[in-house]
PABA-936164 format. One record per atom (N, C-alpha, C, O, CB): x, y, z; residue in one letter; atom name. Coordinates in Angstrom, 3 decimals. Atoms other than C-alpha are relative to their C-alpha. Glycine has a CB too. Example, Ala and Ser with C-alpha at 12.3 -4.5 7.8 and 13.67 -1.06 7.14 Angstrom:
- px|py|pz|r|a
- 0.890|-1.190|0.000|a|N
- 12.300|-4.500|7.800|a|CA
- 0.900|1.200|0.000|a|C
- 1.936|1.181|0.665|a|O
- -0.992|0.027|1.246|a|CB
- -0.820|-1.190|-0.060|s|N
- 13.670|-1.060|7.140|s|CA
- -0.770|1.090|0.730|s|C
- -0.261|2.198|0.899|s|O
- 0.414|0.462|-1.415|s|CB
//
This chain:
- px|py|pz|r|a
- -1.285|0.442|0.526|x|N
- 24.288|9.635|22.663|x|CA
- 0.088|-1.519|0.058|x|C
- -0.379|-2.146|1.009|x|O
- 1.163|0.639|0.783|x|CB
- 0.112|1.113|-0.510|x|N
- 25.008|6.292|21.963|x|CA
- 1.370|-0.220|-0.455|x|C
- 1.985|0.563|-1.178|x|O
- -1.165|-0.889|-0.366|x|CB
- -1.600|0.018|0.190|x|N
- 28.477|4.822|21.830|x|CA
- 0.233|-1.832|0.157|x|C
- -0.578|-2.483|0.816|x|O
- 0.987|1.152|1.513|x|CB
- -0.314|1.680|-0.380|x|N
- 29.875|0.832|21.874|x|CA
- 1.324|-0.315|0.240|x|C
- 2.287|-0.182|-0.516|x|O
- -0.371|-1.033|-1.153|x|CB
- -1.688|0.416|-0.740|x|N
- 32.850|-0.256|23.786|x|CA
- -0.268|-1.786|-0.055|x|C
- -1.321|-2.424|-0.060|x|O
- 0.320|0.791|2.274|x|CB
- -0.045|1.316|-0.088|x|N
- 33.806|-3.727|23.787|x|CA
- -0.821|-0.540|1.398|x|C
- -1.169|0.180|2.334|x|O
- 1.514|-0.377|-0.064|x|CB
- 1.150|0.820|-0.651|x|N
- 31.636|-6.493|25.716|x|CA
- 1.073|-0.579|1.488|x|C
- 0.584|-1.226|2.413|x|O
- -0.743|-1.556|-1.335|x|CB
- -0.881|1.111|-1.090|x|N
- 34.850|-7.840|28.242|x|CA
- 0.584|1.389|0.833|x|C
- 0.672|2.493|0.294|x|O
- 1.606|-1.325|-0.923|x|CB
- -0.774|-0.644|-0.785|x|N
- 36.464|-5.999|30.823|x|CA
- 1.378|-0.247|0.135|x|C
- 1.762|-1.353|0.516|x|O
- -0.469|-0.069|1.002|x|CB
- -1.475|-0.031|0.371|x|N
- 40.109|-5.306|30.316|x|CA
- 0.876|-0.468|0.777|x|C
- 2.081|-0.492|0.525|x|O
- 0.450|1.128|-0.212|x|CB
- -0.932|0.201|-1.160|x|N
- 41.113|-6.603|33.789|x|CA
- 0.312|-1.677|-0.174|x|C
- 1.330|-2.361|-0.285|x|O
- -0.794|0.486|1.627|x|CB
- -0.152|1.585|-0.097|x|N
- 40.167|-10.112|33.752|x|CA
- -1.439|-0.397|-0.759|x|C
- -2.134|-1.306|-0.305|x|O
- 0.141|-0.672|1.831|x|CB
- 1.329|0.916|0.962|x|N
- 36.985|-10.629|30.770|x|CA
- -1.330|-0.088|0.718|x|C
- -2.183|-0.876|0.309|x|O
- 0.398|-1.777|-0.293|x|CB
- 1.325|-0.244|-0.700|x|N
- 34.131|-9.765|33.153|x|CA
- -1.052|0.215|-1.092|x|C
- -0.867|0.862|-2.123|x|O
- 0.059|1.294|1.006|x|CB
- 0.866|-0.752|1.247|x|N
- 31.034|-9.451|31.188|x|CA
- -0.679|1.368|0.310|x|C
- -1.474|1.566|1.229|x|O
- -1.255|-0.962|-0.483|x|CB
- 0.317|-1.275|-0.738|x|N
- 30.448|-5.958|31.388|x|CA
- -1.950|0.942|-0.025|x|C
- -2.388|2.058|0.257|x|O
- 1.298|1.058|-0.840|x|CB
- 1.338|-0.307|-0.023|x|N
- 26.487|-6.270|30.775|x|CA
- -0.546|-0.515|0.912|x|C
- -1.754|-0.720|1.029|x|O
- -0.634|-0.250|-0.980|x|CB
- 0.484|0.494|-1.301|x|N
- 26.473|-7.586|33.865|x|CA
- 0.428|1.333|1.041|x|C
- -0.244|1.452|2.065|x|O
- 0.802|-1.619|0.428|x|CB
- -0.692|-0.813|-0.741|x|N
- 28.176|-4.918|35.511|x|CA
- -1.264|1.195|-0.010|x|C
- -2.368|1.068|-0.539|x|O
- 1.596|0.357|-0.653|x|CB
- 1.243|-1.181|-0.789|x|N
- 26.155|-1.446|36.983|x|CA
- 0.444|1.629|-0.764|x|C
- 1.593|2.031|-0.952|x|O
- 0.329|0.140|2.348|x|CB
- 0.059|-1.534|0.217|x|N
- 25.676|2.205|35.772|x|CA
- -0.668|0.497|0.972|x|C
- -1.803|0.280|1.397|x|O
- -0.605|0.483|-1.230|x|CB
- -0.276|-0.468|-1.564|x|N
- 26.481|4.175|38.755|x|CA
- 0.473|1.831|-0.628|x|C
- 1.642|2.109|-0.895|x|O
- 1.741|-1.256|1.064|x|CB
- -0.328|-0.753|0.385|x|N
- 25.930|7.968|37.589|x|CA
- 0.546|0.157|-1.595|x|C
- -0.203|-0.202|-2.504|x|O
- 0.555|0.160|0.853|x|CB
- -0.614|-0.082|0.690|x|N
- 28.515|8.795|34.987|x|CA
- 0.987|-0.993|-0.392|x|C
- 1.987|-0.623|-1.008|x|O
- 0.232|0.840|0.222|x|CB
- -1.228|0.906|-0.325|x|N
- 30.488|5.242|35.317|x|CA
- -0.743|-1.419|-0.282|x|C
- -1.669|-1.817|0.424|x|O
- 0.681|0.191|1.745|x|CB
- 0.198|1.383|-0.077|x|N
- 30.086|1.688|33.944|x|CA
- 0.851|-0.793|1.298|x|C
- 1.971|-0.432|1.659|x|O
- 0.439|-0.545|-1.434|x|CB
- -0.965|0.927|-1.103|x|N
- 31.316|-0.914|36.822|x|CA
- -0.031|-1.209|0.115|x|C
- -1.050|-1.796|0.478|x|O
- -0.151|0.210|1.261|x|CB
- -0.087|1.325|0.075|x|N
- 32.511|-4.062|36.569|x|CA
- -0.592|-0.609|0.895|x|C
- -0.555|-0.276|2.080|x|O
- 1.088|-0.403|-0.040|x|CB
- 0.617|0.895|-1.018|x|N
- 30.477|-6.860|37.876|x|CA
- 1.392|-0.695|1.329|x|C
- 1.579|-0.405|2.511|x|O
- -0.820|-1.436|-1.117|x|CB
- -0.595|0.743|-0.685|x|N
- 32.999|-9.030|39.183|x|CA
- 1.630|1.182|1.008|x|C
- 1.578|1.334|2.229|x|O
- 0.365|-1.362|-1.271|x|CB
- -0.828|-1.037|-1.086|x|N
- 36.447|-6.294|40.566|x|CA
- -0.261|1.863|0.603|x|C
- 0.243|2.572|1.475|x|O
- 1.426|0.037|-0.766|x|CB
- 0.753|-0.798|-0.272|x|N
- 34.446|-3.482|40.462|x|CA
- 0.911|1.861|-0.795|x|C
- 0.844|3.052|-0.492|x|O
- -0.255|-0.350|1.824|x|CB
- -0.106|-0.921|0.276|x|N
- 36.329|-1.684|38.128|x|CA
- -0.526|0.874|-0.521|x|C
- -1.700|0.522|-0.638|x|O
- 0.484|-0.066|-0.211|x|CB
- 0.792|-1.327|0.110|x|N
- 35.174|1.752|36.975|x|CA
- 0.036|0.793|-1.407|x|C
- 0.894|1.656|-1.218|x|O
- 0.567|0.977|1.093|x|CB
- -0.126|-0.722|1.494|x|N
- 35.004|3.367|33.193|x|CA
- -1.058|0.898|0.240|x|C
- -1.959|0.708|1.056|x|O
- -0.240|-0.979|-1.488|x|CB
- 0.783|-1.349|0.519|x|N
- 33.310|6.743|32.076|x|CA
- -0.571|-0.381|-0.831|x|C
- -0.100|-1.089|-1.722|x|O
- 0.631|1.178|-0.468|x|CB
- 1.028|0.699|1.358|x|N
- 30.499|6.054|29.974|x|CA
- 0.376|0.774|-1.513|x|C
- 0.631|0.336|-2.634|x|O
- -2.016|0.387|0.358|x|CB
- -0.159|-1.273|0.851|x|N
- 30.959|9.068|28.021|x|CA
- 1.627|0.011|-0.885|x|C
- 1.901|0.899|-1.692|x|O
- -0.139|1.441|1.200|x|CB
- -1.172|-0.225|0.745|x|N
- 34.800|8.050|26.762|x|CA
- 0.537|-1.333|0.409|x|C
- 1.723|-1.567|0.174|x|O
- 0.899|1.361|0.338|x|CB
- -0.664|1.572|-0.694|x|N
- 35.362|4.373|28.367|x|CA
- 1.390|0.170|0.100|x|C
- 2.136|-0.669|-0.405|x|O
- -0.214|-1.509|-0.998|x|CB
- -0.825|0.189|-1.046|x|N
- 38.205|5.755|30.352|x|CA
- 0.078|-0.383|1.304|x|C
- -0.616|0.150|2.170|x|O
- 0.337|0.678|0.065|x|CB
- -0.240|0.598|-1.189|x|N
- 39.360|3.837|33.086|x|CA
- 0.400|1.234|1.507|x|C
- 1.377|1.970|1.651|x|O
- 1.301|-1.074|-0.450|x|CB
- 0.039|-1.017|-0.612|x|N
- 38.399|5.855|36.193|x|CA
- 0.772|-0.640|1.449|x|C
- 1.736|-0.119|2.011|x|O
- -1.527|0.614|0.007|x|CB
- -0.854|0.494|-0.690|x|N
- 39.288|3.400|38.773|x|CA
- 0.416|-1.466|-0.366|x|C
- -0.007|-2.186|-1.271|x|O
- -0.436|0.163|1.199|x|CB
- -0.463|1.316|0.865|x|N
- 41.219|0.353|38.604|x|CA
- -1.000|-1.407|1.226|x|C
- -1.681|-1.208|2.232|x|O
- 2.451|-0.160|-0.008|x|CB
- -0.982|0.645|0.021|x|N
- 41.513|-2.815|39.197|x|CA
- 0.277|-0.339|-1.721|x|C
- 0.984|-1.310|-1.992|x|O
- -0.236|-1.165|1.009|x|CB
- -0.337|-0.134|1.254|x|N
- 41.593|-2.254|35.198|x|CA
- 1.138|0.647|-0.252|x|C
- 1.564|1.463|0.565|x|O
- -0.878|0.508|-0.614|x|CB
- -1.438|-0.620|0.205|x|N
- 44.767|-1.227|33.685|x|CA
- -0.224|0.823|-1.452|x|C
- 0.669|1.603|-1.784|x|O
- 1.365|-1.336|-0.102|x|CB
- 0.268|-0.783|0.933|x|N
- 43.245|0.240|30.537|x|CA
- -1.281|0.488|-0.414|x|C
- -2.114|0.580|0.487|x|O
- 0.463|-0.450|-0.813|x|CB
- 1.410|-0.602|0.373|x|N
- 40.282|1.590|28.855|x|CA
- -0.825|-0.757|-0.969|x|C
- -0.515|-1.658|-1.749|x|O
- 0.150|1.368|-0.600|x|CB
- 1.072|0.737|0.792|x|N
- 37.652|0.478|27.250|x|CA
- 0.213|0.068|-1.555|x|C
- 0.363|1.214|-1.979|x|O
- -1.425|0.614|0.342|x|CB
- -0.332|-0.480|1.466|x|N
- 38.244|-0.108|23.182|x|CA
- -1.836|0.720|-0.631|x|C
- -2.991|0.358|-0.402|x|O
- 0.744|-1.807|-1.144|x|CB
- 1.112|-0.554|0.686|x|N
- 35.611|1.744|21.433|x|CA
- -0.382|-0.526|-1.213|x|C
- 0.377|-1.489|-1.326|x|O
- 0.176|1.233|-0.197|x|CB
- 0.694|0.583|0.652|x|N
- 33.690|0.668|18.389|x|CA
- -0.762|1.276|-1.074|x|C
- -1.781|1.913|-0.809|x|O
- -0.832|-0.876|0.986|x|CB
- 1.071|-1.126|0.765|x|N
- 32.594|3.166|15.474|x|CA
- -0.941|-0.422|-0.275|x|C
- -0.904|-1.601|-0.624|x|O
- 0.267|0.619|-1.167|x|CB
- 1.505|0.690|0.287|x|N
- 28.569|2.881|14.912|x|CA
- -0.747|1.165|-1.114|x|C
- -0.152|2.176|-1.487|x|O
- -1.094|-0.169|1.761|x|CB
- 0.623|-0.775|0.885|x|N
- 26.069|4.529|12.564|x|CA
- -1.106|-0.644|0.349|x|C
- -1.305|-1.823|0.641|x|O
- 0.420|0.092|-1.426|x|CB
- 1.355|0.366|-0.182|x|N
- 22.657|4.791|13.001|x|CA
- -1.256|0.287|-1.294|x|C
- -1.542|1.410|-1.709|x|O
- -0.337|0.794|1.298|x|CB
- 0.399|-0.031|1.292|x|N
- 20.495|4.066|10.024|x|CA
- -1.290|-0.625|0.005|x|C
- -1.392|-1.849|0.090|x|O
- 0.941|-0.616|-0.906|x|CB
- 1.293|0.333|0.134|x|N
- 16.875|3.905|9.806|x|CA
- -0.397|-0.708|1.102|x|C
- -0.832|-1.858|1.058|x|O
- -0.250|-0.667|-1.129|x|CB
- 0.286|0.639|-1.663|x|N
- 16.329|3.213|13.551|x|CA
- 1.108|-1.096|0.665|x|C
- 0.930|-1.474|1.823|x|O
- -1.577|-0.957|-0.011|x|CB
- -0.776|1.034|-0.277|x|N
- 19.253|0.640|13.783|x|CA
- 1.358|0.398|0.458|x|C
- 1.960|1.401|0.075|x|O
- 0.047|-0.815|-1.089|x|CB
- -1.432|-0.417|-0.180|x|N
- 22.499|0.508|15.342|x|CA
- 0.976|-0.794|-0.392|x|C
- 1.218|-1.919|0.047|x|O
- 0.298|0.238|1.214|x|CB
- -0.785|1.159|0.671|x|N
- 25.045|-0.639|13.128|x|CA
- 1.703|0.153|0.690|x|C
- 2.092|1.251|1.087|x|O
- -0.068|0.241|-1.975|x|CB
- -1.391|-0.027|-0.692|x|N
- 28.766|-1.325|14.556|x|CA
- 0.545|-0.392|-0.529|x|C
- 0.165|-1.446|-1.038|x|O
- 0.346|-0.421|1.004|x|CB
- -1.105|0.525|0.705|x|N
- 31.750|-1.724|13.004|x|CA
- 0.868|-0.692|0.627|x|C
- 1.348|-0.207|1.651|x|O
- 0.635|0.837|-0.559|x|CB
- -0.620|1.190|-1.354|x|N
- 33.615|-4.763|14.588|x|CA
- 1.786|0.373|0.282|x|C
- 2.619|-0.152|1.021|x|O
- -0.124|-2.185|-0.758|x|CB
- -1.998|-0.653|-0.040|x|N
- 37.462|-2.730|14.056|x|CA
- -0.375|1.152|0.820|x|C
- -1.048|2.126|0.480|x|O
- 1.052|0.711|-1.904|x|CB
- -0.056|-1.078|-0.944|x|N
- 37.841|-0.835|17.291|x|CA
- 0.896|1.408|-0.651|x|C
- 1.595|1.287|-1.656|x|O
- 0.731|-0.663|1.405|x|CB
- -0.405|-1.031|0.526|x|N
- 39.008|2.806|16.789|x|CA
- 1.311|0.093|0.466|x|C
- 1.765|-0.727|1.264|x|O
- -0.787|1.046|0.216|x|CB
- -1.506|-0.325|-0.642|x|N
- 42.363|4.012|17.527|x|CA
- 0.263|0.508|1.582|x|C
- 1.323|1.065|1.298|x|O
- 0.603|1.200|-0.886|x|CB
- -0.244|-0.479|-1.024|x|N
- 42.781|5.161|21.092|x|CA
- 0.707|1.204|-0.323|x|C
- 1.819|1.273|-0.847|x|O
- 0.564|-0.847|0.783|x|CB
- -0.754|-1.645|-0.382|x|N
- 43.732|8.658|21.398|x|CA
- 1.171|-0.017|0.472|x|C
- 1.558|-1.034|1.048|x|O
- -0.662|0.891|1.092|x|CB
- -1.291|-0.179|-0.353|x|N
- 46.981|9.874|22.097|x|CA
- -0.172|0.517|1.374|x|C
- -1.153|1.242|1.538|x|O
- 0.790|0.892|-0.949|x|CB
- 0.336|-0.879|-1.001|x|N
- 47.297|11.021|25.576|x|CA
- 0.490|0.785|0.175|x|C
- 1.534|0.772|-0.476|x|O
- -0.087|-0.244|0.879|x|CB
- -0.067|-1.311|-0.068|x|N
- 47.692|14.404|26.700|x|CA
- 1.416|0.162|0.840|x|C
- 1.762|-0.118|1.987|x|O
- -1.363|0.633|0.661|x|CB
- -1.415|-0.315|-0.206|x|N
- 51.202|15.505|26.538|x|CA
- 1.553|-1.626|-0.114|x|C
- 2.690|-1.775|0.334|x|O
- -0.210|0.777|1.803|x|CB
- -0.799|0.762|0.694|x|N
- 52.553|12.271|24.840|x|CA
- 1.263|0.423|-0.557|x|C
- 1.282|1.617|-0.856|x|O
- -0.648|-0.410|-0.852|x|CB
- -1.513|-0.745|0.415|x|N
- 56.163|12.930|23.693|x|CA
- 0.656|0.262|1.082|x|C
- 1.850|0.033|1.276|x|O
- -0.027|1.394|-0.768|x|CB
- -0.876|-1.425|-0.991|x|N
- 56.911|15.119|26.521|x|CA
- 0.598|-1.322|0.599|x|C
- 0.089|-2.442|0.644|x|O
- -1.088|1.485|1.411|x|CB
- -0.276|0.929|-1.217|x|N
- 59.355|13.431|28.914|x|CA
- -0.432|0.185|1.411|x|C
- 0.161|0.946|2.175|x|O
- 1.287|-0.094|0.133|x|CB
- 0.827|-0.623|-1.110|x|N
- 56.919|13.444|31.818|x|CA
- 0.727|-1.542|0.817|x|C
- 0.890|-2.715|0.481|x|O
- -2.157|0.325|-0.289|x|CB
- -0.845|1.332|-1.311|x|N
- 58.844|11.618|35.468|x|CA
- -0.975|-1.335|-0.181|x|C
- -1.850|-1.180|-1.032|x|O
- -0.154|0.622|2.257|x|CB
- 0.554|1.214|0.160|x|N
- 57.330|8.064|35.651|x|CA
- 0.005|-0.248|1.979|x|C
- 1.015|-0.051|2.653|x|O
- 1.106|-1.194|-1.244|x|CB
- -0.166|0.451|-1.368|x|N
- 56.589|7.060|39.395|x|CA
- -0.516|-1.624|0.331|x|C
- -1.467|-1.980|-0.364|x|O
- -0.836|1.065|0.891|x|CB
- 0.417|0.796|-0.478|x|N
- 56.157|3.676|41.140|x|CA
- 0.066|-0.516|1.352|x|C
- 1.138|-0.970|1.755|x|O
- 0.212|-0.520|-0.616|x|CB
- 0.243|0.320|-1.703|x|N
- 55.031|2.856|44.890|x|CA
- 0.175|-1.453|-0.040|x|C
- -0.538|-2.107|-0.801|x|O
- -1.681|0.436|0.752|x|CB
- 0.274|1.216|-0.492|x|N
- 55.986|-0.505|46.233|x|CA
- 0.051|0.320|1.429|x|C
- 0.110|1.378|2.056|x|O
- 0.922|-1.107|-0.478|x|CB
- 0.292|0.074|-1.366|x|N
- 55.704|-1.493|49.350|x|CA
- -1.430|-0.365|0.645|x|C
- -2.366|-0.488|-0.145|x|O
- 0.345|1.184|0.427|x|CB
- 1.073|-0.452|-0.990|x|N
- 53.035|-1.531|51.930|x|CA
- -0.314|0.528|1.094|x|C
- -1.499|0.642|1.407|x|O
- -0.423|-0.532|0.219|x|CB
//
């Protein structure tokens, strides 16, 4: 499978070809955040979103990329009014 997510990390522009494949998980060089290779969702933070994706085609051995990221998916159970929580403190 091959797939192309953008080159920066969503937290703070890390270059993420510096960063480590750890299993099932790209990881940022520099905060060590965490994406799924397989869907560049943000698994842990210190990222606040996901990776944009990149439609590609592969054509006579080459990988061509289209530079207009795809739409992000809707997430699961969008609409619904689902509670909202936030922890402060320490």
């Amino acid at each position: 499978n091959v797939r192309a997510y953008q080159a920066k990390c969503p937290h703070a522009g890390a270059p993420l070809e510096q960063g480590a494949i750890c299993g099932d998980r790209l990881v940022c060089p520099w905060h060590k955040a965490a994406f799924n290779l397989a869907s560049g969702k943000m698994c842990e933070p210190l990222a606040l979103a996901d990776l944009k994706q990149y439609p590609l085609r592969i054509e006579e051995g080459r990988v061509l990329v289209n530079p207009k990221a795809m739409s992000a998916a809707a997430p699961i159970g969008s609409g619904a009014a689902a509670p909202v929580y936030v922890v402060l403190g320490g």
